[in-house]
KOLKOLMAR-327166 format. One line per 8 residues: their letters; for each residue x, y, z of C-alpha. Coordinates in steps of 0.25 Angstrom, whole numbers, plus 5000, padded with zeros to 4 digits. Example, Ala and Ser with C-alpha at 12.3 -4.5 7.8 and 13.67 -1.06 7.14 Angstrom:
% residues 2
as	5049/4982/5031; 5055/4996/5029
END
This chain:
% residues 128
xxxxxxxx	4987/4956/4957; 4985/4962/4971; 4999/4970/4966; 4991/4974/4956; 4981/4980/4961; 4990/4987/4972; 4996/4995/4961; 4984/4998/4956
xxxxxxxx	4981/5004/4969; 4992/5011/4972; 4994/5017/4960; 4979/5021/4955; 4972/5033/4962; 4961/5028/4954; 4961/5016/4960; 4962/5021/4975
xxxxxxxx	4951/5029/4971; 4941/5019/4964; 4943/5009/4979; 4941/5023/4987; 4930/5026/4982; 4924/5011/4980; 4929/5009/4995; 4919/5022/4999
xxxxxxxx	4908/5017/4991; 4908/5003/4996; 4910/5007/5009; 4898/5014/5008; 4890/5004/5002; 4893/4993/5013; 4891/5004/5024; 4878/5006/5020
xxxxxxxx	4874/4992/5018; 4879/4989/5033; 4871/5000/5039; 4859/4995/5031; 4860/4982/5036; 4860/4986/5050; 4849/4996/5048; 4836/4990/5053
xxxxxxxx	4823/4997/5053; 4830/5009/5050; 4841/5006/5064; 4853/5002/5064; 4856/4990/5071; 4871/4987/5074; 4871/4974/5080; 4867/4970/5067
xxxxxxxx	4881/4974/5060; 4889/4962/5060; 4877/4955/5054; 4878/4961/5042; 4887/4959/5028; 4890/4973/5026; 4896/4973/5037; 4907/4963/5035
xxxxxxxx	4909/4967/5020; 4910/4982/5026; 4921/4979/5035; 4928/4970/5026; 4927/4982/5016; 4932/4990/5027; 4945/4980/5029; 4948/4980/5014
xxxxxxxx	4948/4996/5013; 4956/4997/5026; 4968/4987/5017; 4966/4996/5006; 4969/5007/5011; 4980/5002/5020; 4986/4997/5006; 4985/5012/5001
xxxxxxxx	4991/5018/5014; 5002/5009/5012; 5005/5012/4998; 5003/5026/5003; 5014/5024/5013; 5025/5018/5004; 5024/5030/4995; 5024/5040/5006
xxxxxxxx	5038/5030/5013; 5044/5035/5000; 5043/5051/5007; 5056/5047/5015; 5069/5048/5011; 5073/5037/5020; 5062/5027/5016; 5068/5029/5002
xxxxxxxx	5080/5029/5005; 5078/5016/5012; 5070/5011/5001; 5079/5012/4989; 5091/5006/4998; 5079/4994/5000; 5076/4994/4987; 5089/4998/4978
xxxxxxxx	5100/4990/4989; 5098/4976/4983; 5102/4980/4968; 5111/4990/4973; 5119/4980/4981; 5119/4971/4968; 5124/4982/4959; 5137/4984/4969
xxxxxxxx	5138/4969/4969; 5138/4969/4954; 5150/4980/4955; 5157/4971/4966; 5156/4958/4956; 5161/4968/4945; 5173/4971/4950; 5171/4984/4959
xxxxxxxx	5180/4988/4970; 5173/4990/4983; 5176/5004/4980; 5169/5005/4967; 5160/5000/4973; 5158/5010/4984; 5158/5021/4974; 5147/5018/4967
xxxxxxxx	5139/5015/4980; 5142/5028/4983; 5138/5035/4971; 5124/5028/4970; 5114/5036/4981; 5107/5022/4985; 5114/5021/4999; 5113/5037/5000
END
């Protein structure tokens, strides 16, 4: 589910764009109930802030746009990792190693010399 939506997320400006947008609005809305609710005979009176609901409901908005971004910034940064050539590198030999090294031990249990073995190592670009 959560996967989901993550995807849905990362892959759909729409998407990012209908939360920013609702984020701004309701931002808005919880502001301005907060500022009402300490407003007395038209004053503001700020020992009165903890007292009220839209103040906890604004912060906890606040928290819960705060993670959202941080989960785009993040996503934002694994694309932008992918701009150096030694992250990459890195990252295929992470990635591609495991079934590499069960491709060479398939040639070994086939019968392949070590020098076989070796050449085709050398003509793949995975440890290049």
């Amino acid at each position: 589910m959560f996967s989901k939506i993550k995807d849905k997320v990362k892959d759909s400006p729409l998407f990012k764009t209908i939360i920013g947008i609702s984020s701004l609005i309701i931002a808005s809305i919880l502001s301005n109930t907060f500022v009402a609710e300490i407003t007395i005979d038209s004053a503001i009176h700020w020992n009165l802030f903890y007292k009220t609901k839209s103040f906890y409901f604004l912060l906890i908005f606040v928290f819960l746009i705060y993670f959202y971004y941080r989960f785009l910034w993040s996503i934002d940064k694994s694309i932008a990792d992918f701009k150096d050539d030694e992250y990459c590198k890195a990252y295929m030999r992470r990635e591609c190693l495991p079934e590499y090294t069960k491709k060479i031990n398939e040639l070994i249990k086939s019968g392949k010399d070590a020098k076989e073995v070796w050449n085709i190592i050398k003509e793949s670009d995975i440890l290049k």
